[in-house]
C-alpha positions in Angstrom: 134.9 119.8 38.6 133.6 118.5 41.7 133.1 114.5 41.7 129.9 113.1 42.9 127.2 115.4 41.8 125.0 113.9 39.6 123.2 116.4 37.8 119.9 117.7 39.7 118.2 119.4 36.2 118.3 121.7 33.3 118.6 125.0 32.4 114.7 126.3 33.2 112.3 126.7 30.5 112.4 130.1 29.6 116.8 139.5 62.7 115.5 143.2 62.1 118.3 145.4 62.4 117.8 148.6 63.0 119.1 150.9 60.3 121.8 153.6 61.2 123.6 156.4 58.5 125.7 153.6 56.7 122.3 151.6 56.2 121.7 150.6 53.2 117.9 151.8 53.5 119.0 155.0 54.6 118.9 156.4 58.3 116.2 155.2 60.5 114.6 152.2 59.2 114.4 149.1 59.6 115.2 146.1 56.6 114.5 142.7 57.3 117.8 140.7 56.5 116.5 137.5 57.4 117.4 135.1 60.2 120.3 134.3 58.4 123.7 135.3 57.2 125.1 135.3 53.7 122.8 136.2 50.6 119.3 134.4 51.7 117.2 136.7 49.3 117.4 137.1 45.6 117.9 141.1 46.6 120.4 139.8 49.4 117.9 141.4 52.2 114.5 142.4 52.5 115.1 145.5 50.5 116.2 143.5 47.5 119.5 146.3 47.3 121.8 143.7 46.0 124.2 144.8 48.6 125.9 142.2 50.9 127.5 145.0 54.0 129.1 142.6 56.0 130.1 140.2 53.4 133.1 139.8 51.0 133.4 138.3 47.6 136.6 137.1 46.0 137.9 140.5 45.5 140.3 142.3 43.2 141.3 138.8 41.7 139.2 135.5 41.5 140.1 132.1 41.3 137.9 128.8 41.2 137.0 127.2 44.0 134.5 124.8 42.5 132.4 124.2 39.8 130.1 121.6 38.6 129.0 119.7 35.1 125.7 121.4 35.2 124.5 124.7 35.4 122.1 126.0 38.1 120.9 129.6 38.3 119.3 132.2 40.9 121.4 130.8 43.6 120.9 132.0 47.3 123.5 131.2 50.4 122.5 131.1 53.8 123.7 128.2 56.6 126.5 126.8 54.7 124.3 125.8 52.1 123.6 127.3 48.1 120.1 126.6 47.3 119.5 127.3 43.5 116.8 126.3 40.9 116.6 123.9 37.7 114.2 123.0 35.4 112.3 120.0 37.7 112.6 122.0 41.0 115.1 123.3 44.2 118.5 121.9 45.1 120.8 122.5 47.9 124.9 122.4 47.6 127.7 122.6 50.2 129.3 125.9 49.8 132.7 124.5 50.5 132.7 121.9 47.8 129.2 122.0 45.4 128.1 118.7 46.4 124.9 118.0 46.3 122.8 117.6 49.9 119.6 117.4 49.1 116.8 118.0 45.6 113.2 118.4 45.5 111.6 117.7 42.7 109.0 117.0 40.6 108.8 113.2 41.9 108.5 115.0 45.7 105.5 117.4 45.3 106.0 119.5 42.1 103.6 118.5 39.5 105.2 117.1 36.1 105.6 119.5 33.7 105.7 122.0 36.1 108.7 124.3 36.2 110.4 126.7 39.0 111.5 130.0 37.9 111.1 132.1 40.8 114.6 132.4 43.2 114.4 130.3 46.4 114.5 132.5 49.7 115.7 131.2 52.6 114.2 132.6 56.4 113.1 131.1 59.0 114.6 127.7 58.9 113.0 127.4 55.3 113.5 127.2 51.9 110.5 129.2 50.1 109.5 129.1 46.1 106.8 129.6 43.5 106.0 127.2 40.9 104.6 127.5 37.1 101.2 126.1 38.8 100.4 128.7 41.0 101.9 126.6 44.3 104.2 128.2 47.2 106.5 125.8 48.7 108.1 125.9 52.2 110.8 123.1 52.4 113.2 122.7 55.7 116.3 124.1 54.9 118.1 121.5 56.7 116.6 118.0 54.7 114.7 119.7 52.1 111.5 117.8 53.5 108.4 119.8 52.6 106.6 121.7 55.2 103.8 123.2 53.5 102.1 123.8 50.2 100.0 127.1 49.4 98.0 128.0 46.3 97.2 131.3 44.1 95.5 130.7 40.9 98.0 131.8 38.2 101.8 130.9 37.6 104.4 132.3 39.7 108.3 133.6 37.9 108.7 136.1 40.8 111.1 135.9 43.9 109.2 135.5 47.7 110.8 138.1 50.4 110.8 136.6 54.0 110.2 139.3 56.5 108.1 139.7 59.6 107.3 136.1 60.3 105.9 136.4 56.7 106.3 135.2 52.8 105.2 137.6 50.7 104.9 136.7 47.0 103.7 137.6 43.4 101.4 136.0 41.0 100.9 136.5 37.5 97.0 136.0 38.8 97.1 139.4 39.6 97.7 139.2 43.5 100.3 140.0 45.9 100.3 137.8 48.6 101.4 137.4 52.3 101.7 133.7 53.7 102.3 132.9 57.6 105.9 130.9 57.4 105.2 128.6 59.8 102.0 127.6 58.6 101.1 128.7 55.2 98.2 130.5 56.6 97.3 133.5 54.0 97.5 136.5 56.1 96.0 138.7 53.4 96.0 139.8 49.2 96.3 142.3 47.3 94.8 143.0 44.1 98.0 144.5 42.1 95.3 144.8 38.6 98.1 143.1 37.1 100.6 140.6 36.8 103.3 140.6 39.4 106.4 140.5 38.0 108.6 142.3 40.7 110.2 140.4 43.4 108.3 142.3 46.8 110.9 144.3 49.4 109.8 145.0 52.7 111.4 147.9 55.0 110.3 148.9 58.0 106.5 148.0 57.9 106.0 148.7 54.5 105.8 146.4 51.5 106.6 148.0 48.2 105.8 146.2 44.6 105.7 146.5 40.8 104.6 144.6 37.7 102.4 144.4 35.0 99.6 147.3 36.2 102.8 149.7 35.4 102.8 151.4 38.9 104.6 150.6 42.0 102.7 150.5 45.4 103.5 150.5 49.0 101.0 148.2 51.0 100.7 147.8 55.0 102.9 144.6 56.0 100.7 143.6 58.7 97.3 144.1 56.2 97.8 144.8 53.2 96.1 148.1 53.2 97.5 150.3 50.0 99.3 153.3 51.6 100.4 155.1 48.1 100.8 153.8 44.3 102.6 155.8 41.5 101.8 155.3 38.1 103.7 157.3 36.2 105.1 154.1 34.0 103.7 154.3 30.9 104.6 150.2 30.9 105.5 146.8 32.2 107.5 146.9 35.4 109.5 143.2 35.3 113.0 144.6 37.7 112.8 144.2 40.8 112.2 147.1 43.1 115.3 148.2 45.6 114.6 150.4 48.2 117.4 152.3 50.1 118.3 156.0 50.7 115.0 156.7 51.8 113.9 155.8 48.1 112.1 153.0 46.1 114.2 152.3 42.7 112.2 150.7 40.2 113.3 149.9 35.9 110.2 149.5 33.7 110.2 148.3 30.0 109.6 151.8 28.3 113.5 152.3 29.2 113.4 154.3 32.3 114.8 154.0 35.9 111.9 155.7 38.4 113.1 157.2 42.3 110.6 157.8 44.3 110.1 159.0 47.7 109.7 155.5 49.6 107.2 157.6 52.2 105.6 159.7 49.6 105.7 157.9 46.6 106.5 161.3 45.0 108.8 161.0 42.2 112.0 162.6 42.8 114.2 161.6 39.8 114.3 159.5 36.0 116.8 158.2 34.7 115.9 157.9 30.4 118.0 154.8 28.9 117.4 153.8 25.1 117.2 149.8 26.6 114.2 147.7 27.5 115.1 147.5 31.2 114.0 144.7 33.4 117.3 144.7 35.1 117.3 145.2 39.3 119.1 148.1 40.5 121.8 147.4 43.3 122.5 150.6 45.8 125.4 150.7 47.7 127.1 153.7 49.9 124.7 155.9 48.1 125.2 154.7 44.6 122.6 152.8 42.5 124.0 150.6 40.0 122.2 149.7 36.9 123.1 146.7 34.6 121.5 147.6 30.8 121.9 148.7 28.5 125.5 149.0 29.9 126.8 148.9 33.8 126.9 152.3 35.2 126.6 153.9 38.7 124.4 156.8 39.4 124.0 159.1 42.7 121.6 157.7 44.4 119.7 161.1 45.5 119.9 163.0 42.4 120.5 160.4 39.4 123.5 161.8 38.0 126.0 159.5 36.7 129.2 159.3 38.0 130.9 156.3 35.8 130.0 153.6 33.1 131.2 150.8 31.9 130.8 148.9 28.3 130.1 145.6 29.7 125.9 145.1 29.7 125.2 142.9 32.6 121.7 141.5 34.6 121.6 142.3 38.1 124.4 144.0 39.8 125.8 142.8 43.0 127.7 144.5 45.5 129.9 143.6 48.1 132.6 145.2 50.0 133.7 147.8 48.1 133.5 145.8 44.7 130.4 146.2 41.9 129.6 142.3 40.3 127.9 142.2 37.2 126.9 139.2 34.5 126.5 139.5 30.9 128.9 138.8 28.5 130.6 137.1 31.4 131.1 137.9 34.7 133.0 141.4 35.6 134.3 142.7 38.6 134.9 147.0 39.1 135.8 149.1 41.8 132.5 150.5 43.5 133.3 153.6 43.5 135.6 154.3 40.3 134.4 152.1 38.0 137.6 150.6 37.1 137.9 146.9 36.1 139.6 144.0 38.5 138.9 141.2 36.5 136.7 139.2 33.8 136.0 135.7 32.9 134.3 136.3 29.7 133.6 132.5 29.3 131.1 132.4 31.5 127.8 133.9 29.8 124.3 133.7 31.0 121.7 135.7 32.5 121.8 134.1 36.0 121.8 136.0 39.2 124.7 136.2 41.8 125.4 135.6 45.4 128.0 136.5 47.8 129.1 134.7 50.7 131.8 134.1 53.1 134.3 135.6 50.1 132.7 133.8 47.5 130.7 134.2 44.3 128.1 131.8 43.1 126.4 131.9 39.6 126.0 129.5 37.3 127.6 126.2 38.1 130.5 128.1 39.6 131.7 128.8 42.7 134.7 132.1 42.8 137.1 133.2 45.6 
């Protein structure tokens, strides 16, 4: 355990780089990674593919590097720093040690009674976040001093995407939205007709989202202008969408995985499951990786499986060869075999991952 950290909350209540053939988008494009290094996103880049390239977790065995008395979940890891939510808010650990640099909380802008469930993303110098209340926050990454406050009119459980200069971010009032990062300034919205409930990714200059209006649309970056929706989903869409291969990868609660042609929006294969699957894919050196009901990797053009696993897990994460996945504990497999390096099956939960600098965060715990 590390000494010194004083609990910050609870569990919560409920540069462009031009893409080449080894891209994870595919040859071509363009995916925002961020202006920083490590896993800044929930998605790890702007294409929310769950794939770190350049970085490396702790491999075919894992040890503890450091772990604290509380749990925090949905971590992200840019600048030496993991920024991760609780109940009352965002906090900010060293990524050497877990202690504690800086919390923001309810007594520093966010109302009381107000929770955070959305995944931090760090870009531009900033920490960005929804609240229950309807507020985006921009804190400085470096103090966790506030920079600016902007409003939509419902809650917000949904992951922003930095890309572009811009935030872009769900509402559950029905409205994607893109904020100026500087500034806060809304650049535009977008009427979804439902609920967002799909972290945004943005390749190239194209913003791709999903939700509760069971279709997934691709929208202008720079306006907002709806270039193509699908709606084949006969429901809710609550998984992230991934976009790589020169596809869009998208789960939806009537059990199925959708590909569609990110250009198009043509459907080009499905993927029927027997689970309710709100899970985010993770594609990797054209595999997609799904986590429910069970782990399995699938080709990432046509859908067919080549392995599964037994273990169910959340949200895949890959990194360097090696497939992460949380469940019924944390697993690690060979990317391309399937076959298991290691487990700790005491550690349970339906937090996300990061990986950084040969490390994986999740849950109070820190792995190399």
């Amino acid at each position: 355990m590390v000494a010194g950290c004083a609990s910050p909350g609870e569990e919560p209540a409920s540069g462009d780089e031009a893409g080449d053939a080894s891209d994870p988008a595919g040859p071509g494009v363009t995916v925002d990674r961020g202006s920083h290094d490590g896993w800044p996103m929930l998605g790890q880049d702007g294409a929310n593919t769950g794939h770190a390239e350049d970085e490396t977790g702790p491999g075919e065995a894992a040890d503890e590097l450091w772990s604290t008395e509380y749990t925090w979940y949905r971590p992200v890891v840019a600048d030496g720093l993991v920024v991760a939510t609780h109940s009352d808010g965002v906090f900010a650990l060293n990524s050497d040690d877990g202690e504690v640099q800086w919390n923001f909380t309810d007594g520093d802008g966010i109302g009381e009674y107000v929770n955070v469930r959305s995944a931090p993303a760090v870009g531009e110098d900033k920490v960005f976040f929804g609240d229950t209340d309807g507020a985006v926050y921009a804190l400085h990454a470096e103090n966790g001093d506030q920079a600016w406050t902007a409003e939509t009119d419902r809650r917000i459980l949904v992951s922003p995407t930095v890309a572009h200069g811009n935030v872009y971010v769900g509402s559950d009032d029905d409205t994607l939205y893109a904020f100026d990062a500087e500034t806060g300034d809304e650049q535009w919205p977008y009427d979804t007709g439902g609920a967002v409930r799909s972290t945004p990714a943005v390749v190239d200059d194209t913003v791709y989202t999903a939700g509760r209006a069971e279709a997934v649309s691709a929208l202008d970056a720079e306006t907002g202008d709806e270039l193509w929706t699908y709606e084949e989903p006969g429901s809710w869409m609550h998984g992230d969408v991934a976009v790589a291969e020169g596809m869009v990868y998208a789960t939806s609660q009537d059990g199925n995985l959708y590909a569609v042609d990110a250009e198009t929006g043509e459907e080009q294969w499905t993927l029927e499951t027997d689970s309710n699957l709100e899970s985010t894919p993770a594609v990797a050196d054209g595999l997609v990786y799904v986590g429910a009901p069970h782990l399995r990797a699938l080709d990432a053009q046509t859908g067919e499986e080549e392995w599964s696993d037994e273990h169910p897990g959340d949200v895949p994460a890959v990194a360097d060869g090696i497939v992460y996945v949380k469940g019924d504990g944390i697993h690690a497999h060979d990317a391309e075999t399937g076959k298991e390096l290691w487990s700790l099956d005491d550690r349970t939960g339906s937090s996300t991952m990061a990986i950084a600098d040969g490390t994986l965060f999740a849950n109070g715990l820190a792995l190399e």
